[in-house]
C-alpha positions as semicolon CSV with decimal commas, in nm:
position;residue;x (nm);y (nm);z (nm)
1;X;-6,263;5,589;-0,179
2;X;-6,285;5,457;0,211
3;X;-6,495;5,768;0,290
4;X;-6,705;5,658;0,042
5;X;-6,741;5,256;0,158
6;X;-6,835;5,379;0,518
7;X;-7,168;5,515;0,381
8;X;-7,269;5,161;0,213
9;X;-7,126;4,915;0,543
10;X;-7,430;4,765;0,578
11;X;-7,534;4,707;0,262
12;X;-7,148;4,585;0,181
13;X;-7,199;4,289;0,465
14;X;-7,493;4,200;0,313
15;X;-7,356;4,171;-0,034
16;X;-7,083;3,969;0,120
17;X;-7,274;3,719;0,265
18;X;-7,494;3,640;-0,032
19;X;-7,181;3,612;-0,214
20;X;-7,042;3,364;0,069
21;X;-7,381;3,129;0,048
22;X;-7,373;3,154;-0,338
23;X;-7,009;3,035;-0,338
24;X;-7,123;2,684;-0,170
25;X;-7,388;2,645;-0,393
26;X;-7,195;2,707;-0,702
27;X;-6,997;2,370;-0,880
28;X;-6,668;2,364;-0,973
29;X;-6,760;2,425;-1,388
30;X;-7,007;2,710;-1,280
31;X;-6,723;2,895;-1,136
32;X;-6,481;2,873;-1,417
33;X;-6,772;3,026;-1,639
34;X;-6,795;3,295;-1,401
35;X;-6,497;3,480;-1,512
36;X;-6,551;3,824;-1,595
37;X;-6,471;3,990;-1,934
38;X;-6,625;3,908;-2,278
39;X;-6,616;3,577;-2,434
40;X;-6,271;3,606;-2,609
41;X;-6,168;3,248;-2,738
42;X;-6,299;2,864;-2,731
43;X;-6,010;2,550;-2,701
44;X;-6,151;2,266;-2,674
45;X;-6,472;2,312;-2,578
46;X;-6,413;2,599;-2,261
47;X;-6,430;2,937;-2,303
48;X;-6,179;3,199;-2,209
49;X;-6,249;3,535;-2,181
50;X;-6,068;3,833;-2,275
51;X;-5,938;3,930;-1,946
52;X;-5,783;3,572;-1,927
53;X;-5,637;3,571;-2,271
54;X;-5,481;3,934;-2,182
55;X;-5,365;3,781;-1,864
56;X;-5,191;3,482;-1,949
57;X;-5,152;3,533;-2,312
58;X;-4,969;3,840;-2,406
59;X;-4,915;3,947;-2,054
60;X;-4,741;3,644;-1,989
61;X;-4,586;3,623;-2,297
62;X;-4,393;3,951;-2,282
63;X;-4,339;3,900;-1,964
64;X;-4,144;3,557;-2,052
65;X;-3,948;3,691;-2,337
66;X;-3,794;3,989;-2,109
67;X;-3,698;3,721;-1,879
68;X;-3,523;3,507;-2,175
69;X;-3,333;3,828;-2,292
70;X;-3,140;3,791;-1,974
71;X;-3,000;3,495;-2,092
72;X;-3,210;3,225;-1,970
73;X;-3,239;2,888;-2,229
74;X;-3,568;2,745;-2,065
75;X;-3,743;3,036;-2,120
76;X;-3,618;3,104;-2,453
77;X;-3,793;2,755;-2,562
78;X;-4,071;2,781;-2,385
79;X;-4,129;3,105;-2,602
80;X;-4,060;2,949;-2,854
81;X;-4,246;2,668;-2,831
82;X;-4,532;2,799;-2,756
83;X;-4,527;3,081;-3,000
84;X;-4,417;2,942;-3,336
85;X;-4,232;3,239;-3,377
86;X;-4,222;3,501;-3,149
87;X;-4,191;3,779;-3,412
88;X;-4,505;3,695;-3,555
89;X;-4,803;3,916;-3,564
90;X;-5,024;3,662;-3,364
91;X;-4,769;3,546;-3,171
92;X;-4,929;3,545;-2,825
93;X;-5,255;3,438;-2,889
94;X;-5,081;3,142;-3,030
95;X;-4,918;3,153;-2,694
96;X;-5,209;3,105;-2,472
97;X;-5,373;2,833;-2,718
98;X;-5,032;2,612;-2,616
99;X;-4,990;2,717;-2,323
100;X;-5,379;2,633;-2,210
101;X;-5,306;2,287;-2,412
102;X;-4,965;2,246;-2,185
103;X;-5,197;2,276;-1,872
104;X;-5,387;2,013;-1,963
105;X;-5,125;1,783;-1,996
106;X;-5,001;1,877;-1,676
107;X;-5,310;1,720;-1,532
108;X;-5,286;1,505;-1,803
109;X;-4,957;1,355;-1,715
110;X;-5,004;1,455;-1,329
111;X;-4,696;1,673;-1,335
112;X;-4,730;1,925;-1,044
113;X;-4,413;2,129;-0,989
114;X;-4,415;2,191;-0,640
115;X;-4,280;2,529;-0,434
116;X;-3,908;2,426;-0,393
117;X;-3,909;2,328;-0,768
118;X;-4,051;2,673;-0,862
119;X;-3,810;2,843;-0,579
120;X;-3,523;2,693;-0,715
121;X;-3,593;2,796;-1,092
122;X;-3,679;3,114;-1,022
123;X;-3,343;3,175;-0,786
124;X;-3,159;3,042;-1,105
125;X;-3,331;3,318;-1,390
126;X;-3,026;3,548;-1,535
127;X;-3,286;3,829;-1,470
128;X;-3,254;3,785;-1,069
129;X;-2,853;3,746;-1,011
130;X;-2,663;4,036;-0,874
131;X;-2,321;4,135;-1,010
132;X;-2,156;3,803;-0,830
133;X;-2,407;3,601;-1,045
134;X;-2,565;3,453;-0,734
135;X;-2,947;3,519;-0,681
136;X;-3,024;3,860;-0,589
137;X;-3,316;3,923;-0,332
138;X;-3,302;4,298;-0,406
139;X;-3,325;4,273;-0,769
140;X;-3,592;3,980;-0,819
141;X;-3,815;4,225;-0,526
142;X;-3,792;4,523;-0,732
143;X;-3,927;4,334;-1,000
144;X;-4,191;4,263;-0,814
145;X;-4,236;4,555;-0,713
146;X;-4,187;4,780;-1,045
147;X;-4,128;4,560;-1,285
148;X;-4,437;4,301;-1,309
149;X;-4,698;4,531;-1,231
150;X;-4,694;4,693;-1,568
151;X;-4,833;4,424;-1,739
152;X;-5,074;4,371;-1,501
153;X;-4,922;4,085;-1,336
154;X;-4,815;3,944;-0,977
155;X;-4,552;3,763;-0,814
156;X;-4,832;3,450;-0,810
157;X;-4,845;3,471;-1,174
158;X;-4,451;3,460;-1,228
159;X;-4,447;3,173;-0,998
160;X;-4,786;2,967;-1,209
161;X;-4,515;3,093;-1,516
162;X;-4,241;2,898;-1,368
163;X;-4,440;2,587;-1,291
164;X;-4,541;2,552;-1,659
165;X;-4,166;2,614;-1,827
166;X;-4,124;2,344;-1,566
167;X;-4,369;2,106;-1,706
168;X;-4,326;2,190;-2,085
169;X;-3,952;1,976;-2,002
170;X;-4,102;1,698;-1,803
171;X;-4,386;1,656;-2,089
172;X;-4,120;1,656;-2,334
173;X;-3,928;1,403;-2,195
174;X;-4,251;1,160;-2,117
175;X;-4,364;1,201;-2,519
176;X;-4,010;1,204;-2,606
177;X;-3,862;0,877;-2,422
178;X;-3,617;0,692;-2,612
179;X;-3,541;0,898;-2,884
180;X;-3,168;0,916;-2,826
181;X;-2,871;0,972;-3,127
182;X;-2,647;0,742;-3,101
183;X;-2,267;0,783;-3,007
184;X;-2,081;0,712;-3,284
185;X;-2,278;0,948;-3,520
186;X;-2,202;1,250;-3,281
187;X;-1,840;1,148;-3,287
188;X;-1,836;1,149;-3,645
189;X;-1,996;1,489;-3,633
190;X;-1,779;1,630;-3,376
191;X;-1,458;1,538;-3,627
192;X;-1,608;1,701;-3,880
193;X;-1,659;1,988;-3,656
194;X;-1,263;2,004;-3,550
195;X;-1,109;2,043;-3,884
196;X;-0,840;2,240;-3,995
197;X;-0,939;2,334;-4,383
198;X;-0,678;2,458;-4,617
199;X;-0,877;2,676;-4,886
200;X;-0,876;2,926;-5,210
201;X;-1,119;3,105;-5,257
202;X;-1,256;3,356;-5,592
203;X;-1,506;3,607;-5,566
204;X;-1,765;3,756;-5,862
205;X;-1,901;4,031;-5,808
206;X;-2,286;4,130;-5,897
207;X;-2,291;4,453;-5,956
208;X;-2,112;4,456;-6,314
209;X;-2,383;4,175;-6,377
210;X;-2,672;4,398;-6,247
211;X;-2,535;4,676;-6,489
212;X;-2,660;4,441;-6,786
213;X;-3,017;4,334;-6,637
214;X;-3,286;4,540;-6,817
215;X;-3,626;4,480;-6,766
216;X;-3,987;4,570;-6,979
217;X;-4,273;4,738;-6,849
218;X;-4,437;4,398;-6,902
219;X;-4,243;4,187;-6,745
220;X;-4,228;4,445;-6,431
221;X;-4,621;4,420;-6,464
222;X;-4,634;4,042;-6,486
223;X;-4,396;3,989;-6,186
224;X;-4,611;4,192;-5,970
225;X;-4,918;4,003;-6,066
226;X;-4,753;3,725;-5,997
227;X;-4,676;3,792;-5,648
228;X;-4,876;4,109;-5,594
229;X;-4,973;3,988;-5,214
230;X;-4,610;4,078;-5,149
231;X;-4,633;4,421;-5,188
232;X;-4,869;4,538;-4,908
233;X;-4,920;4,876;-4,783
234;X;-4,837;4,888;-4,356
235;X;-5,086;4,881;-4,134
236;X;-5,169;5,219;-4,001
237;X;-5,290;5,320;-3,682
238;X;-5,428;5,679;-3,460
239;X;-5,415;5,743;-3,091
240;X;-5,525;5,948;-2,839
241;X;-5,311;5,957;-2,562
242;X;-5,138;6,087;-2,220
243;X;-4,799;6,092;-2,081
244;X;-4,740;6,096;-1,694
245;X;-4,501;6,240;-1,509
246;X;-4,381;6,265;-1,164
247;X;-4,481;6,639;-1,013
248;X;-4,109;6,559;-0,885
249;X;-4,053;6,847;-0,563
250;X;-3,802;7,066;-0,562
251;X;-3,469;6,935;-0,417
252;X;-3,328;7,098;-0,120
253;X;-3,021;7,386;-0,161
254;X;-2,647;7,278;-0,265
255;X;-2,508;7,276;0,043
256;X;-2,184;7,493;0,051
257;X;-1,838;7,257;0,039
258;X;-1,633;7,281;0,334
259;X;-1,315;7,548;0,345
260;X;-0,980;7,431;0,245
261;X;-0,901;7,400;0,610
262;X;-1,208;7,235;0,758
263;X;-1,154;7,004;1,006
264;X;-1,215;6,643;0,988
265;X;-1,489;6,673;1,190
266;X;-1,631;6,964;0,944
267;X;-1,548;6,767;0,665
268;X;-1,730;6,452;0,820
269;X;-2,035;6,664;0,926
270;X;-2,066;6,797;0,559
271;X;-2,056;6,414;0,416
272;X;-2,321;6,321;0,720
273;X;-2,586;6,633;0,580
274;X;-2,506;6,539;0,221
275;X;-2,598;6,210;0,267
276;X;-2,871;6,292;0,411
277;X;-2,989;6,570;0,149
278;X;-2,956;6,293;-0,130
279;X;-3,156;6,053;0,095
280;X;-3,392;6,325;0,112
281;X;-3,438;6,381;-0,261
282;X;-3,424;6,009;-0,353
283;X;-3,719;5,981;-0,106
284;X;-3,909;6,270;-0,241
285;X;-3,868;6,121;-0,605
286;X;-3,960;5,770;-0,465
287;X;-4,288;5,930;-0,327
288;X;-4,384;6,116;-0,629
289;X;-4,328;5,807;-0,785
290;X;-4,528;5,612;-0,599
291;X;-4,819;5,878;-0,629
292;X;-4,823;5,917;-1,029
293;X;-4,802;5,496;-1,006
294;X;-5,139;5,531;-0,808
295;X;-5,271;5,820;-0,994
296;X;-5,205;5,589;-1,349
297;X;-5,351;5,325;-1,212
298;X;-5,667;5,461;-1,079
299;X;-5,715;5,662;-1,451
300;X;-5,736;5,322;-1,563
301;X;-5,960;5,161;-1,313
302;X;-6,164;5,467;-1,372
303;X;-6,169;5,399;-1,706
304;X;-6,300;5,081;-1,718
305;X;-6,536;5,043;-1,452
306;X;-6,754;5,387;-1,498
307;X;-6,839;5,375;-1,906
308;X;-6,953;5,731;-1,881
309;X;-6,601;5,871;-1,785
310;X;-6,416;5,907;-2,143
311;X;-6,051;5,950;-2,213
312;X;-6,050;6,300;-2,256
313;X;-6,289;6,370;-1,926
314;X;-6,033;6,175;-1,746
315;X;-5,732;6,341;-1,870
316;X;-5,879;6,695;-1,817
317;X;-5,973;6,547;-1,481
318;X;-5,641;6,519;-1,407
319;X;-5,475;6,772;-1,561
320;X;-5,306;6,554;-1,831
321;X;-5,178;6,686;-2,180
322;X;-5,436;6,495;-2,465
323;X;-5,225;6,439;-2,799
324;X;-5,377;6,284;-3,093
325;X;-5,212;6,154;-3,358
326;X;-5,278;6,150;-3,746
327;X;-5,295;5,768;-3,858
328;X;-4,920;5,637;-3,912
329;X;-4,740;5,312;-3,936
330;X;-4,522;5,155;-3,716
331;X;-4,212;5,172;-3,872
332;X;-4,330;5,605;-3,886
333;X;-4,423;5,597;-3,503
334;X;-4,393;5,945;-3,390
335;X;-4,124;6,032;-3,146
336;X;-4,289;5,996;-2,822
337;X;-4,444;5,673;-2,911
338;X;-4,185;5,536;-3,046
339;X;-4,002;5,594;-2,695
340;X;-3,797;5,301;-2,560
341;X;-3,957;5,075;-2,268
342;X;-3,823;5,185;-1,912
343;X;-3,789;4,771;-1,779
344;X;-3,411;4,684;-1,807
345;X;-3,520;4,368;-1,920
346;X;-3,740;4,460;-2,157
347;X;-3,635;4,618;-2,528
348;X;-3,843;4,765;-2,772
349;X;-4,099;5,067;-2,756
350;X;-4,410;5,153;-2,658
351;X;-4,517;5,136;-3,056
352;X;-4,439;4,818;-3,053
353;X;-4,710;4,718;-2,751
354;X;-4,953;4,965;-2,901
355;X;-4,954;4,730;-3,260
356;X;-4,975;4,412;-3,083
357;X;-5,318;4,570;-2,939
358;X;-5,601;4,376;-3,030
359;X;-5,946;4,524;-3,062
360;X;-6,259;4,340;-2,934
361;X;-6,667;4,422;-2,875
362;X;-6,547;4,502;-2,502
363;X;-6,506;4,929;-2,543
364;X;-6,183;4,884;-2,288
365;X;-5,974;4,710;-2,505
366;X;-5,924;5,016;-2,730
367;X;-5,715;5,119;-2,415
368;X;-5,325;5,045;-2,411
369;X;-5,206;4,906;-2,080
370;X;-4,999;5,187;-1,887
371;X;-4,667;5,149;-2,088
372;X;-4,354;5,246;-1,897
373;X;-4,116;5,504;-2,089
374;X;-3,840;5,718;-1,991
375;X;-3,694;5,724;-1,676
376;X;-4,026;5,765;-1,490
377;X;-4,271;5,804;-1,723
378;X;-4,621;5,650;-1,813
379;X;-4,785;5,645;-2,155
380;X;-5,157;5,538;-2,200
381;X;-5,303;5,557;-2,534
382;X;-5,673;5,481;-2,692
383;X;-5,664;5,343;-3,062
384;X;-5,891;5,551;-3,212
385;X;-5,884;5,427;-3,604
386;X;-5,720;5,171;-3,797
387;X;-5,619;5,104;-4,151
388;X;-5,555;4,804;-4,262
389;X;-5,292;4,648;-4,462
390;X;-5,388;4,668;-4,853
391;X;-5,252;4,474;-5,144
392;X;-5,092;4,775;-5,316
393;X;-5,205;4,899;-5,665
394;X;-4,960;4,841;-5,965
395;X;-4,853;5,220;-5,982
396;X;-4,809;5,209;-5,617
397;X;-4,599;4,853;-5,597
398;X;-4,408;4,975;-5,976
399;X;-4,050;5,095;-5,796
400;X;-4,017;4,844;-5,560
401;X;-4,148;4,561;-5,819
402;X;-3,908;4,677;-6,023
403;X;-3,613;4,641;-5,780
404;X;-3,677;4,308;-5,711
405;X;-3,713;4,174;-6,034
406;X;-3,359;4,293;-6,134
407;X;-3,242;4,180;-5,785
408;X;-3,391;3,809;-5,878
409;X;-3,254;3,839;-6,226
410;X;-2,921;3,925;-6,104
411;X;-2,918;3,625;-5,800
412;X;-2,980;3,429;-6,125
413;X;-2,757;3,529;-6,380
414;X;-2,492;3,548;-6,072
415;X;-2,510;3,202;-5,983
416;X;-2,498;3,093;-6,349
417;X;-2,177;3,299;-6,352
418;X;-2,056;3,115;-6,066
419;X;-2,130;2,784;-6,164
420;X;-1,969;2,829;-6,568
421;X;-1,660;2,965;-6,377
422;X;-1,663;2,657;-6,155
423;X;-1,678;2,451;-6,480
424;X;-1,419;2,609;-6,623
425;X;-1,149;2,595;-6,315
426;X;-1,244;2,270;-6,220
427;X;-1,101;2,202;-6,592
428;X;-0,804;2,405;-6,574
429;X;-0,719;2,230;-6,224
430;X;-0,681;1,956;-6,423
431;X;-0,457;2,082;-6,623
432;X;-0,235;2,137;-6,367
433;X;-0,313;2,505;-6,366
434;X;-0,287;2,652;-6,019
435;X;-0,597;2,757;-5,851
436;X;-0,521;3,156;-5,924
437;X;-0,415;3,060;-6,271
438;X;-0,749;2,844;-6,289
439;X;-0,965;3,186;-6,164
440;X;-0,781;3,400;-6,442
441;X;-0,842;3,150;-6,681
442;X;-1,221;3,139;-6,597
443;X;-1,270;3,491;-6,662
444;X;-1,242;3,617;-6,269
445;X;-1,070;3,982;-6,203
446;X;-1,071;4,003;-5,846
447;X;-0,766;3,873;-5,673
448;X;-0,737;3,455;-5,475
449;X;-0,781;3,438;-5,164
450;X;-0,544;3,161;-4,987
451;X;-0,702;3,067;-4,643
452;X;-0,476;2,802;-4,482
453;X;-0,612;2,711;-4,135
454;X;-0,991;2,718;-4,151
455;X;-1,204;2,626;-3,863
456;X;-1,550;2,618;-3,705
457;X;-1,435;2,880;-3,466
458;X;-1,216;3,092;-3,686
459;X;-1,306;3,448;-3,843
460;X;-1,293;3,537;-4,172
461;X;-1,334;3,891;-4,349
462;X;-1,613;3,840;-4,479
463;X;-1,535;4,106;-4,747
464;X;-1,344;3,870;-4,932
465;X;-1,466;3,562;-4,830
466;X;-1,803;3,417;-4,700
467;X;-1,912;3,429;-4,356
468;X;-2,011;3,028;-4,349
469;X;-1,704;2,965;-4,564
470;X;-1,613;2,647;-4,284
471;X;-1,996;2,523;-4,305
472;X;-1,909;2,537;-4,706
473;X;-1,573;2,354;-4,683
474;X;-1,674;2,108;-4,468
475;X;-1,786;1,765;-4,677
476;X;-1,583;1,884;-4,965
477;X;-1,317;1,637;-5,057
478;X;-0,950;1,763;-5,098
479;X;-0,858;1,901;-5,429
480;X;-1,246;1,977;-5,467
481;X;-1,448;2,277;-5,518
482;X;-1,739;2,264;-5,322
483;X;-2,124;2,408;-5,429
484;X;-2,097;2,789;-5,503
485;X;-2,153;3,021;-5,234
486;X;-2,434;3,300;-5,365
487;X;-2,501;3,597;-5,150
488;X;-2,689;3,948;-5,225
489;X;-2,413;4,084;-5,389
490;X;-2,142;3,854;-5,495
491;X;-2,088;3,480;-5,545
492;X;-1,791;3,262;-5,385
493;X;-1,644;2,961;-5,523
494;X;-1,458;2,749;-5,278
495;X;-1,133;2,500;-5,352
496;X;-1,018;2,266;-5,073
497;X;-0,686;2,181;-5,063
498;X;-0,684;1,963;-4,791
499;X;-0,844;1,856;-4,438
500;X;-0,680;1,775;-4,082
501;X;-0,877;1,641;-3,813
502;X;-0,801;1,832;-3,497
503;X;-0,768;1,588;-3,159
504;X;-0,800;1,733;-2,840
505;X;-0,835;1,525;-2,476
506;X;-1,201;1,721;-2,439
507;X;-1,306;1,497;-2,687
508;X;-1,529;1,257;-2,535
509;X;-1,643;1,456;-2,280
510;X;-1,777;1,685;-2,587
511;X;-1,887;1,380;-2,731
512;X;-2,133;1,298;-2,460
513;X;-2,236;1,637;-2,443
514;X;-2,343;1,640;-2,774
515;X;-2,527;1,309;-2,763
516;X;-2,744;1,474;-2,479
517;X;-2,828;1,809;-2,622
518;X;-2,892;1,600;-2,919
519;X;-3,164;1,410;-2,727
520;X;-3,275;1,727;-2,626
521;X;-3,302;1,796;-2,960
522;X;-3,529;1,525;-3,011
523;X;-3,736;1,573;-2,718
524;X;-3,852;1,946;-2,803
525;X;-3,918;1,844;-3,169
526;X;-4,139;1,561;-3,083
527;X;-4,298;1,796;-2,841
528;X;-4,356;2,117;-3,072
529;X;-4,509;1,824;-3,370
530;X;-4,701;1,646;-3,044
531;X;-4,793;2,073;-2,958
532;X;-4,935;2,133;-3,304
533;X;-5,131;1,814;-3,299
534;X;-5,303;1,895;-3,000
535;X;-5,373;2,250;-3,132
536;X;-5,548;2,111;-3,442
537;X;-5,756;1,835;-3,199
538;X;-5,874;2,129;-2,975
539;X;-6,115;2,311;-3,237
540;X;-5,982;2,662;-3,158
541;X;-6,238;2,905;-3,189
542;X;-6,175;3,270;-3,201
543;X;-6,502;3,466;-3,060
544;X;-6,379;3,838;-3,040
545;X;-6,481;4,091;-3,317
546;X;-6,284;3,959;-3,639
C-alpha cells in the first residue's frame, strides 16, 4: 500500500490542497450533505445516508445493549427508549430516528455534557469494573481495542454514546418538571407491599378439560381465516461466506520438568524459561491475531472500494474456504452460523446480526460486517437471496390452527370452570364449610393448599400454586376469594384468610425512595409520549430500496 502512494506524491499534494481551498469555500449545510454513502433515510427534512444510519443506528445500538447486559440501568432505558422494543425487527432504525430527534433537543435545550461528565459515566459502566468493582483501565482499553472495532466503531463514538444517555435524563427531567407522586400514596403502596397474607388455595387442572374440546373442520377453517396473518411462514435467507482463522505458529517444545532432586536454583531456572515459553506463545498468538484482524479488515476495504473484486475473487485471493448455504430460517441457522458472538459482553450469534441485515441499492450492504465467533475467529457473509415471510396456505397453517383453537377453547372453558367453582365455595364458605370442605363440595379433586405467611418476597412452588399468588392476594379482603388465577394449563382460585401489615424502621427511608423512582417514573413516560410526538412531527422518510 505505501509502496504504492510513493508513485502518486505529487499528484497526492495536489489533491490535498484542492481539498484544503474547497474546505473554506464550502458552508456549514454543504458539508453535512457531503457525507458519503447512498441516501438512506429523511427526519425532518435532512438526509442521512446509509453509512450514518449503519454507524449510529445499529452499530450503536448493539453496541449499547452489550453495555446494558453488564448491568448498567441508564443504558438499559436509553435502549429502551429509543427502541420501542429492542426485540423488534426494526428496532434500530427506530433507534437512530430517536436518537437523531434526542440530538436535536440537545441543541434544543442547550444541554452539552462536557468531558468530566462523559469521564465519569463511562468510569461508572458495569462493563469497565475489574473484579473489586472499581473502574478497570485494562478492561475498558481492551475494549477499545478488540471489542468496539467490530462494529465498526471508536472510542470517540462510545464517548458521543455517553453524552447522549447523558442528555436523554436531563431532557427528561426539563419536559418532565413537576410531575412528582405524592408521599402518602407511596406509603400506602409500600403497606400493601409488606404484608403477611394467610391463604388457601385450589387448583383445576386443564388437561381433563382439553380431553372434552373437539373441534370441526369448519370451525378449524373459520378460525384461521379469521386470524390467518398469524400463521406466517419464517423468513428465509442464503449466504455466501468465509471463516478466518489465525495461521496460529507452532508453539515451542514442552520443556522437560526438573528431577526430583533439582535444586532450587534448577527449579527456579525451569519456572524463569517456562514463563518465558508461555510469554512466547501468547505473543505469537497475539501476532497472528493481530495479522488475520488486518487481513479481515482489508478483505473488506477491498471489497467495497474496488466493485470489480467479488466475494469469491477475494476469498480465493486469500486462500479462504467459500461455503454457501441453501436458503434457511433463523431459528434453522446452520451450525457455523449459528455460532455464539466472541465479545463477553455481547450474547447471541452471528445469525442473529446476519437477519438484522438490511439490504439497500448500495451493492456493499449485501456484505455482513466481520462478525466475531469462537475464540478467535471471523465470519463474513454476503446475503445472496431472500424469501420473505408468507401468510401460510390453509393446508399449511391446518395443525397448528388446530392447536390453538383447542388451546383457546380450553383457556375458556377453564376459566368458566374456575369461576362456577368460585361460585359454588364462596357459597359453601358461608355455610360454614371449611375452605377444603368448600373445594370438595365444588367439584375440585386435587388436594388445598394452606399458605400461611405470604409475602412480596416469598417463594412459592409454583406447581401447586401460582407464581404471582402475593400480586393476587393483595387487595383481597379477609375471608375473600380474590379473581381466579388462569394460566396455560391450570386455573387457581385464591381464599384470604387474613392480612398483617409488616413494620420495619426502613420504612420511610423506603418511602422516599419510592416517591423518587416514582418521579422517575414519570419523567421517562412523559419523555417516551414527548419521543413519539416528535417522531410523528419529523416526517420520517425511508429512501433505501423497500
Amino acid at each position: 500500500m505505501i509502496e504504492h502512494l510513493r508513485k502518486y506524491t505529487g499528484l497526492i499534494i495536489v489533491l490535498f490542497v484542492l481539498v484544503i481551498i474547497g474546505f473554506f469555500f464550502m458552508d456549514t449545510s454543504s458539508m453535512r450533505a457531503s457525507g458519503s454513502g447512498q441516501p438512506y433515510i429523511k427526519i425532518a427534512g435532512r438526509k442521512y445516508s446509509d453509512q450514518e444510519f449503519r454507524k449510529l443506528g445499529p452499530a450503536t445500538f448493539e453496541l449499547t445493549q452489550s453495555l446494558a447486559q453488564a448491568g448498567d440501568y441508564n443504558l438499559m432505558l436509553f435502549a429502551f427508549s429509543l427502541s420501542g422494543d429492542p426485540r423488534a425487527s426494526n428496532a434500530d432504525e427506530q433507534f437512530f430516528i430517536n436518537r437523531m430527534i434526542l440530538r436535536s433537543a440537545k441543541e434544543e435545550f442547550g444541554i452539552y455534557p462536557g468531558d468530566e461528565e462523559i469521564d465519569t459515566f463511562i468510569r461508572k459502566l458495569p462493563a469497565f469494573s475489574g473484579p473489586d468493582g472499581a473502574f478497570s483501565s485494562e478492561a475498558y482499553r481492551n475494549f477499545i481495542e478488540k471489542g468496539i472495532g467490530r462494529l465498526g466503531l471508536t472510542e470517540g463514538d462510545l464517548r458521543s454514546l455517553a453524552s447522549d444517555v447523558i442528555a436523554q435524563g436531563k431532557v427528561a427531567k426539563i419536559i418532565g418538571a413537576g410531575l412528582t407522586t405524592p408521599a402518602d400514596v407511596i406509603a400506602a403502596q409500600t403497606a400493601l407491599d409488606n404484608q403477611r397474607i394467610r391463604t388457601n388455595v385450589a387448583r383445576i387442572d386443564a388437561a381433563p378439560i382439553e380431553k372434552t374440546i373437539e373441534v370441526t373442520e369448519e370451525e378449524i377453517k373459520s378460525y384461521w381465516e379469521t386470524i390467518q396473518d398469524a400463521f406466517r411462514t419464517p423468513e428465509k435467507r442464503k449466504f455466501s461466506y468465509i471463516i478466518a482463522t489465525p495461521e496460529t505458529p507452532e508453539a515451542p517444545a514442552e520443556l522437560p520438568a526438573p528431577a526430583a532432586d533439582a535444586t532450587d536454583e534448577q527449579k527456579a531456572e525451569y519456572e524463569t524459561k517456562q514463563a518465558e515459553r508461555e510469554g512466547a506463545i501468547a505473543e505469537a498468538n497475539r501476532m497472528a491475531q493481530l495479522a488475520s484482524d488486518e487481513k479481515v479488515d482489508e478483505f473488506l476495504f477491498q471489497l467495497e472500494e474496488d466493485p470489480s473484486l467479488t466475494f469469491e475473487k477475494l476469498a480465493e485471493k486469500d486462500n479462504w474456504d467459500l461455503k454457501t448455504t441453501e436458503l434457511f430460517s433463523y431459528e434453522d441457522a446452520p451450525a457455523e452460523i449459528n455460532a455464539p458472538l466472541r465479545a463477553s459482553s455481547s450474547q447471541g450469534t452471528a445469525a442473529n446480526v446476519l437477519f438484522t441485515m438490511i439490504e439497500t441499492s448500495d451493492p456493499f450492504s449485501k456484505i455482513s460486517p466481520a462478525i466475531a465467533i469462537g475464540e478467535n475467529q471471523w465470519l463474513i457473509a454476503r446475503l445472496d437471496g431472500t424469501e420473505e415471510s408468507r401468510v401460510q396456505t390453509f393446508e399449511e397453517a391446518r395443525d397448528e390452527a388446530r392447536a390453538r383453537l383447542i388451546a383457546d377453547k380450553t383457556t375458556a372453558a377453564l376459566r368458566a370452570a374456575a369461576e362456577e367453582s368460585a361460585e359454588k365455595i364462596k357459597a359453601a364458605l358461608a355455610e360454614g364449610k371449611t375452605f377444603q370442605e368448600a373445594a370438595e363440595a365444588a367439584g375440585i379433586e386435587n388436594d388445598t393448599l394452606n399458605l400461611p405467611e405470604v409475602t412480596r418476597a416469598s417463594q412459592q412452588d409454583t406447581t401447586k400454586a401460582p407464581a404471582n399468588l402475593f400480586e393476587a392476594a393483595r387487595y383481597t379482603d379477609p375471608g375473600e376469594l380474590a379473581d381466579p388465577v388462569i394460566e396455560d394449563d391450570r386455573a387457581f382460585i385464591i381464599h384470604v384468610e387474613t392480612r398483617e401489615i409488616v413494620k420495619s424502621e426502613e420504612q420511610a427511608a423506603n418511602v422516599a425512595e419510592e416517591v423518587s423512582r416514582a418521579t422517575e417514573g414519570n419523567q421517562i413516560n412523559v419523555f417516551s409520549t414527548w419521543l413519539r410526538t416528535r417522531a410523528d412531527d419529523a416526517n420520517v422518510e425511508k429512501l433505501y430500496a423497500q
